[in-house]
Phi, psi and omega in degrees: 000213169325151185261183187283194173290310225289352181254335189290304208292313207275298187255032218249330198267331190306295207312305174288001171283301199302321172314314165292335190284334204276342218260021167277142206217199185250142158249132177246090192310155171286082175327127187255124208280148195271080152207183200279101197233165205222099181318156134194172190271168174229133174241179206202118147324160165293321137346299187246004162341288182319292160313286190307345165272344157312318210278003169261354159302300167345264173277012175068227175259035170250003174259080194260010203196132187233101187244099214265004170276347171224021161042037167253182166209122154308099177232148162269131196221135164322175163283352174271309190283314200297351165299307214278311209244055065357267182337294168337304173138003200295212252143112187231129202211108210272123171306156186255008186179168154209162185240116184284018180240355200031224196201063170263164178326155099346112161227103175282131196262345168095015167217148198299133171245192163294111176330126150090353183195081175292011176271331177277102172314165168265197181284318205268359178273336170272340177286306178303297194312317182302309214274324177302281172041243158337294208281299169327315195258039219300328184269341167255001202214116166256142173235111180244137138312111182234003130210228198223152165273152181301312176326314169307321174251032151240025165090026196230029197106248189079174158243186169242131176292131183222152183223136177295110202233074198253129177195182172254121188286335192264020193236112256200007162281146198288129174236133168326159165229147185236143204223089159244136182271107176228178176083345188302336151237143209319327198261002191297028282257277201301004173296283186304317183306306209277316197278333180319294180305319200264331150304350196242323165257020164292297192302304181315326219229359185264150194057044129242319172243121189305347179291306190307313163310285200303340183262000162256308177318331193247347182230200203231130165231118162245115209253141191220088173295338214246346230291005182217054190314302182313355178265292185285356146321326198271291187300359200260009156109334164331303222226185174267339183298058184286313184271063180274172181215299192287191149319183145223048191288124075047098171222145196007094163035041172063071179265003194270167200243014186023055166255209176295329188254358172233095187223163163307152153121191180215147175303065242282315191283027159231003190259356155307132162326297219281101198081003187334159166056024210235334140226167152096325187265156173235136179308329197280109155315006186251332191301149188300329179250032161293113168308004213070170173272007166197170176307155183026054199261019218241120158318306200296323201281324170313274172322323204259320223262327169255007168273324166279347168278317218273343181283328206259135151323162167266109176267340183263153200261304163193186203264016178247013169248142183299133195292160171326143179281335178284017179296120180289154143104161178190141213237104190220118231239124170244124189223193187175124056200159189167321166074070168232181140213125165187185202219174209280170060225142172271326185283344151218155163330344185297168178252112167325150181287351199242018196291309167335313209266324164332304168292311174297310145320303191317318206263018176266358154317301196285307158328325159309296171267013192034049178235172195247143185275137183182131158348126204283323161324318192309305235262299158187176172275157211182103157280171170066357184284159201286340161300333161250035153244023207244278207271002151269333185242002162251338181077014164278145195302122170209161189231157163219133144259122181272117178272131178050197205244005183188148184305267185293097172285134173314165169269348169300326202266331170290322191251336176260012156209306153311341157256000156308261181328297185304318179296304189260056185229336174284000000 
């Protein structure tokens, strides 16, 4: 499971590169569902914190924006829910617009981004790079194929899941391993970008800089930038589906009507075994946490699930006993939005066995990026997610970071100060 001093001492500095690098996020806009609706800010007391971030579960990918220094949240609301969170005590304040793309600068990278957010690659411009990488670096950087996007393993396109294996190949000693994860969910912009971004300045920076050398020569860093093209294929701005979330599995015959809250597909970050089904999901296939139909039925969830028992020891004896203190490895899954970082259990309130050692890492995660550490419950409840079953069933230390304050961070703020700042914190 978690690891012991010897992983805080051994992988401890990974941890702490990657963690500043994660805190560049998305702020990510809402698809507005063709029914009648109204933007506004909700502003929220200290008092009523909670409750308002329930209402960004609620409502989803009608919340695109969180502001937690002037305690508001951007939602778009029927003439019913805004009556409804009035009535409640929120405070509403209605926009005559908003504009989900805002109007920022351009910052072009000289490669096709997202319409409307040049700082963000599409998918097939993150295929390409994973693949530059590789080909520049032939001694730190392999880009392998470890499965199939759901399209993919049904003959209908698709993609190949693929992970970035960046090390010095010539230094041949058991090296610790670090597993980041983006993308799992679609609209997610700033995952895949961040993990991407961070891989690229690894290679760039190595034999110039001693932190980047000493963490490739002594680790392993391995990044699954993608885990969900076929989705974000959906989400990249091409199309109207900007708020796409799952797969695109098909379930009884497409009943969905693919506006924001209704689509195909499945949850990747509810379709993990370990608690499946147990909180956090809706039975309804069109619903956003629909689980799949069954554990780990999703290919991709498949790829990432059998890349990580095979990369990480099995440390756990089981997932109610505390894992070995000697444990390699560490597992950190990226998603936005929240500004959090955290670890299980997401599916109940119990305290990981390993928690002490959890809280402690998280929170030297969270000193980094200034988002705040907590149990993954604290936020809501969530079965089937990839941290807790990375730490039930490997006994490894895993996280998920919630990045930044809005599904779409502007790219001003992305490239001239959130990502500045993380960068020069490694």
């Amino acid at each position: 499971m978690r690891r012991n001093s010897m992983f805080l001492r051994t992988v401890g500095s990974i941890l702490l590169i990657m963690t500043c690098v994660m805190f560049f996020i998305a702020e990510v806009s809402a698809y507005q569902d063709d029914q009648n609706v109204t933007w506004f800010k909700l502003y929220y007391t200290k008092a009523t914190e909670k409750q308002a971030k329930s209402i960004i579960k609620i409502l989803d990918g009608r919340a695109p924006e969180f502001n937690s220094e002037e305690r508001y949240i951007i939602v778009s609301l029927t003439p019913q829910e805004a009556k409804a969170y009035a009535k409640k005590g929120f405070r509403l304040e209605r926009l005559e617009s908003y504009d989900l793309f805002h109007a920022w600068d351009p910052y072009s990278r000289g490669e096709r981004t997202i319409p409307g957010f040049s700082c963000f690659r599409q998918v097939a411009e993150l295929f390409q790079s994973g693949q530059k990488v590789a080909t520049d670096n032939p001694n730190l950087a392999s880009w392998n194929d470890i499965g199939d996007s759901y399209l993919k393993s049904i003959g209908q396109g698709g993609f190949d899941i693929r992970v970035l294996v960046l090390t010095n190949k010539s230094m041949t000693i058991k090296k610790p391993a670090l597993l980041i994860t983006g993308s799992v969910h679609a609209r997610e912009y700033v995952t895949a970008e961040t993990a991407m971004r961070f891989a690229e300045y690894l290679v760039q920076n190595y034999g110039t800089n001693a932190d980047v050398t000493w963490l490739l020569d002594y680790n392993e860093i391995h990044i699954i930038p993608l885990v969900n093209p076929d989705g974000r294929t959906m989400a990249d701005g091409t199309n109207a589906q900007i708020s796409w979330r799952k797969n695109k599995h098909m379930h009884d015959n497409n009943p969905c009507s693919n506006t924001a809250s209704s689509h195909i597909g499945a949850d990747l970050n509810r379709n993990f075994p370990y608690k499946w089904n147990t909180a956090g999901t809706s039975s309804n296939v069109c619903a956003e946490t629909y689980p799949g139909k069954s554990a780990g039925s999703e290919p991709e969830t498949q790829a990432v699930r059998k890349y990580y028992m095979n990369l990480f020891k099995d440390y756990n004896t089981s997932p109610t006993s505390p894992a070995s203190l000697d444990a390699m490895g560490i597992y950190i899954d990226l998603h936005s939005y929240s500004q959090l970082v955290l670890w299980p259990w997401g599916y109940a309130s119990t305290l990981a066995p390993n928690n002490t050692q959890l809280q402690t890492l998280g929170r030297k995660f969270a000193f980094f990026n200034n988002h705040t550490p907590q149990q993954a419950v604290g936020l809501y409840p969530a079965a089937g997610t990839t941290d807790d079953d990375c730490y039930a069933e490997m006994g490894v230390p895993a996280y998920c970071f919630e990045l930044g304050t809005a599904f779409f961070q502007n790219c001003s703020s992305f490239e001239s100060t959130i990502y500045p700042k993380n960068l020069d914190a490694l």
